[in-house]
N, C-alpha and C positions, 0 to 999 in steps of 0.2 A: 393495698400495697402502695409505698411512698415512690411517690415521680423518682427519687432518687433512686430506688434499689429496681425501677425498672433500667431506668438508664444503665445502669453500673450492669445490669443481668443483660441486656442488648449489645454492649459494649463488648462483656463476653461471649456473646455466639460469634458478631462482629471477626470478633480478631482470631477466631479459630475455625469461619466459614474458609477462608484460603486454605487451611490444612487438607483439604479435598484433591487436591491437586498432588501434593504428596504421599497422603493413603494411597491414590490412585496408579501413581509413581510405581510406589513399592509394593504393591500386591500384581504387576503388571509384572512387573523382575519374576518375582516370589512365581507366580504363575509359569510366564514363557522360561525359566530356565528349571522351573519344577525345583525350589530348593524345603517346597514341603516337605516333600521325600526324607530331607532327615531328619524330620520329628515324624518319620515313622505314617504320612499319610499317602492313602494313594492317589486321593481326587484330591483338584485344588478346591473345589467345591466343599468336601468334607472338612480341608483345611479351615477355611474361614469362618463355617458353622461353627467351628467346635473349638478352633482358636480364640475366635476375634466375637462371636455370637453374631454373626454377619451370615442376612440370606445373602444367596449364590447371585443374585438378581443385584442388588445393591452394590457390591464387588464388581460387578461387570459394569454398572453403571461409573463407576469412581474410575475404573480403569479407562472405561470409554471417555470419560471426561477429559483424566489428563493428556490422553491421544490427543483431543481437541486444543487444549493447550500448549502442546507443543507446535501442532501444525498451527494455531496463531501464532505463538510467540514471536515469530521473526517480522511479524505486520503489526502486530499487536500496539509496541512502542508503549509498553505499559496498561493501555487500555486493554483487559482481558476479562473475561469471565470472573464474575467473583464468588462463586460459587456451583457447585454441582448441577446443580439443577437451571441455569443460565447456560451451563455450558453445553447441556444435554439438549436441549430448544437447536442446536446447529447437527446436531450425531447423525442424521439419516440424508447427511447433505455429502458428496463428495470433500475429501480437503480441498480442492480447489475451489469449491462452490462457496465451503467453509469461508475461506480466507475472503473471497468478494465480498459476500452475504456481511460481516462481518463488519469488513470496514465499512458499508454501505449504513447498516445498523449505528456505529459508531456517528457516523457524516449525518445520521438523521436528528441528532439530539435528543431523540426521546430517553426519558429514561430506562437504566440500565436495570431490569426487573426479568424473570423467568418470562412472566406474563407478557411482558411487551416484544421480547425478543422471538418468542413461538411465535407472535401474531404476525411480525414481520418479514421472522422465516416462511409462516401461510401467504404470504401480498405477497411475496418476492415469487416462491413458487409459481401464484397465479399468473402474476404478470409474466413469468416466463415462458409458461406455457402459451401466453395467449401473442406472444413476439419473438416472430422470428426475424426477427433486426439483427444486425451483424452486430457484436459488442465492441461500446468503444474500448479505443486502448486504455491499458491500464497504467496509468501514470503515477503509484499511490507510492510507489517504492524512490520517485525523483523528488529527491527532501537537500536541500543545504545542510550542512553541519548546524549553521546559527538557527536556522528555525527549528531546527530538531529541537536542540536544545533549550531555544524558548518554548516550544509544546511541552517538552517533558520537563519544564519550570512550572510552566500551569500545569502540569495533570499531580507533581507534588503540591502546588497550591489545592488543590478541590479534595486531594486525598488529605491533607490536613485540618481542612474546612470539614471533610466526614467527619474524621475522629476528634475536632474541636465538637460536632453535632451542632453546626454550623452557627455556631452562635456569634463569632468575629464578621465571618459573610456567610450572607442568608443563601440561599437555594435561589432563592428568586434571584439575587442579585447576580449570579454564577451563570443564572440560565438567561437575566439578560444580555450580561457581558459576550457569553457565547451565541448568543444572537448575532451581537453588535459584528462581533469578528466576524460569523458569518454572511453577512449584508455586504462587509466590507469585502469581502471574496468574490462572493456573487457578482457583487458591481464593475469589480473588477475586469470578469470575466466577460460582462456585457460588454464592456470597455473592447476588450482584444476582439471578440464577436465584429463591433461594430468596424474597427480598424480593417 
């Protein structure tokens, strides 16, 4: 297969992995107001078999997803799950656990993968169990207008850089600039600590 026609075939799962969030959407309606009923089905389970060739299990999964998406969405600021199975690594957490675990995940830099997010969800877990410290407060929602809007400049920069397939700015270059801003934070903070 030519480097090209994988790219070009990556590019389309790419740009229809978000569509998860909308399956998930609309089969949650379709479900909780029962509008299977008027094609005549009685289970929603039967529905989606026989409609969509969708197990009962994968529906539940897509619906549970976009639950997750919504309850980020208001912390999110753009940075969300980009796929089903990223968003599913949070599903057995409280929304409220969701939402922390989440941005905590974001704040860590790692990349944004299934794999790396379950793992983090496992370490968050443990260490919760193993600290009973009082949680500090959560400050994540105290944002200016202007930085907001510088963050949500850089995160269309990096989602541009994906679908350029970062050939303008490398990956590396992204992850050490968001380095760089992170040091600069940190230092910061050392700063006000020591004050």
């Amino acid at each position: 297969m030519a480097e090209n026609d994988l790219s070009d075939l990556e590019e389309i799962i790419e740009m229809n992995q978000s569509k998860f969030y909308e399956i998930g959407k609309a089969l949650r309606r379709i479900r909780d107001q029962r509008l299977y009923r008027q094609l005549l089905f009685k289970k929603f389970e039967t529905y989606v078999k026989e409609r969509w060739d969708m197990a009962r299990s994968h529906a539940y999964r897509l619906i549970e997803a976009s639950k997750i998406i919504d309850n980020l969405s208001p912390i999110g600021d753009g940075i969300l799950p980009q796929n089903e199975s990223q968003a599913r690594a949070l599903a057995r957490l409280k929304p409220e656990d969701q939402r922390s675990v989440w941005r905590e995940f974001i704040a860590s830099g790692e990349e944004m993968n299934a794999l790396n997010i379950r793992k983090f969800v496992r370490m968050r877990k443990k260490k919760g169990k193993s600290s009973d410290a009082p949680k500090p407060e959560d400050l994540t929602d105290v944002i200016s207008a202007d930085y907001k809007m510088a963050v949500m400049a850089m995160i269309e920069q990096i989602r541009l850089a994906q679908n350029d397939r970062w050939r303008s700015t490398s990956k590396q270059a992204a992850l050490f600039w968001l380095q760089v801003m992170k040091g600069k934070i940190l230092s910061a903070l050392n700063e006000d600590d020591r004050a």
